[in-house]
N, C-alpha and C positions, 0 to 999 in steps of 0.2 A: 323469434328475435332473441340473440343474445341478451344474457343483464349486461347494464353498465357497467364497465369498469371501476376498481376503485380510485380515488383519485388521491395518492400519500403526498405530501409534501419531501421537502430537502431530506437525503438520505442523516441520518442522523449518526452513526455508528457501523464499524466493521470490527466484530469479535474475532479475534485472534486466539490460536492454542499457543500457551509457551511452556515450558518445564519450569522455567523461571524467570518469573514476572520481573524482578527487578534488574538482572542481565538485560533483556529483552527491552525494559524503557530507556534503557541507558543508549540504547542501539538507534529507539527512535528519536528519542532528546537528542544525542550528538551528533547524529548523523543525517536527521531531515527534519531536526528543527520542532518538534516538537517540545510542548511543556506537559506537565503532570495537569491533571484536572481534578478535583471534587468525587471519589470516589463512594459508593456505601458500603457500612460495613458486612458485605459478604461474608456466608463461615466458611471462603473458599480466599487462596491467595489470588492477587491480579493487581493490576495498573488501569486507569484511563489517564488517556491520554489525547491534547488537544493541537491542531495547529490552523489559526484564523486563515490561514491561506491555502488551506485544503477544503474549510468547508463541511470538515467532519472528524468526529472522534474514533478514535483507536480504541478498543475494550482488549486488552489484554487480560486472558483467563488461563490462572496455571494449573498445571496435572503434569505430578511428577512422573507420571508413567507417559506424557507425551514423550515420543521420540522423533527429531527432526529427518526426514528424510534422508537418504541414502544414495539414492540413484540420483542423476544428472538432472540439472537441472529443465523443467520442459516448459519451456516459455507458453505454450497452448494449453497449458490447465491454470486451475484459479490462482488467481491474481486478481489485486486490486492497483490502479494507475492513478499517477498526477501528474499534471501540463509540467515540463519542465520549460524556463526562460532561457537557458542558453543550456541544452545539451553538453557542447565540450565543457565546459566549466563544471556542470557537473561528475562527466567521467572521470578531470582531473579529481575532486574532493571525495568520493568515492576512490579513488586508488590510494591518496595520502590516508584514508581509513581504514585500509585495507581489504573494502570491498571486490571481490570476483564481480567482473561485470560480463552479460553477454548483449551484441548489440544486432539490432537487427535495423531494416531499412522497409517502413512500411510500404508493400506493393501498390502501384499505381499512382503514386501519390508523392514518394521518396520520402517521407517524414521520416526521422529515426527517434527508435526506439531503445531504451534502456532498461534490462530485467538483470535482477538481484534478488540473496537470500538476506531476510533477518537472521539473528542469531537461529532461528528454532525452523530455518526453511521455508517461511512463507515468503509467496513471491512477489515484489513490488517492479510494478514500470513505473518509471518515467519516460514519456516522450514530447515531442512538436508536434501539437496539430492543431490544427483549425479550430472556431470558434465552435463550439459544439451545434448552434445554429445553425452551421453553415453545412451540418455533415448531416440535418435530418431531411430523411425522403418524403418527397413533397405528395400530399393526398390525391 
């Protein structure tokens, strides 16, 4: 018999690489609504960062020797997503910030999908979908 599973509670954090941390919150803060949060004093530079309608914080960690990607962007490697409430509304707010967007249409289902870079290349979706309830396969 397998062990039990372990059983974590609400995701708490998603550590990000930036070169520079405070570029990089200015990116979150202005552009999807983040605020700064209660950080400790690390002997490394960084950000957190909070938004109550995500659900979770942003750990921004810098290393000046990060370099943000080069190649095209590939919508099929990591990323982290959040339910967006009106799609076009936000491709328009994303362009007025001068966001590159790519969009996709998720299969069987037609939900669309929205991926972009932060400043330092990590990749964010937004899309429309279903209540997450709704999308777990039943035992």
């Amino acid at each position: 018999m397998p062990p039990q599973s372990l059983q974590p509670g609400h995701f708490n954090h998603i550590a990000l690489m930036t070169c520079d941390a405070v570029r990089c919150a200015q990116f979150y803060c202005n552009v999807l609504g983040f605020r700064l949060a209660q950080r400790p004093a690390f002997p490394f530079e960084g950000r957190w960062l909070y938004r109550a309608e995500a659900g979770v914080m942003i750990h921004l960690i810098e290393d000046k020797k990060f370099r943000p990607p080069t190649e095209p962007m590939n919508t099929r490697s990591h990323h982290f997503a959040m339910q967006s409430s009106d799609v076009s509304v936000d491709l328009q707010l994303l362009a007025e910030h001068g966001v590159e967007t790519v969009e996709r249409v998720l299969p069987d289902h037609g939900y669309r999908q929205v991926f972009f870079r932060d400043p330092d290349g990590n990749v964010i979706e937004i899309g429309e979908w279903p209540a997450v309830a709704e999308m777990i396969v039943p035992e």
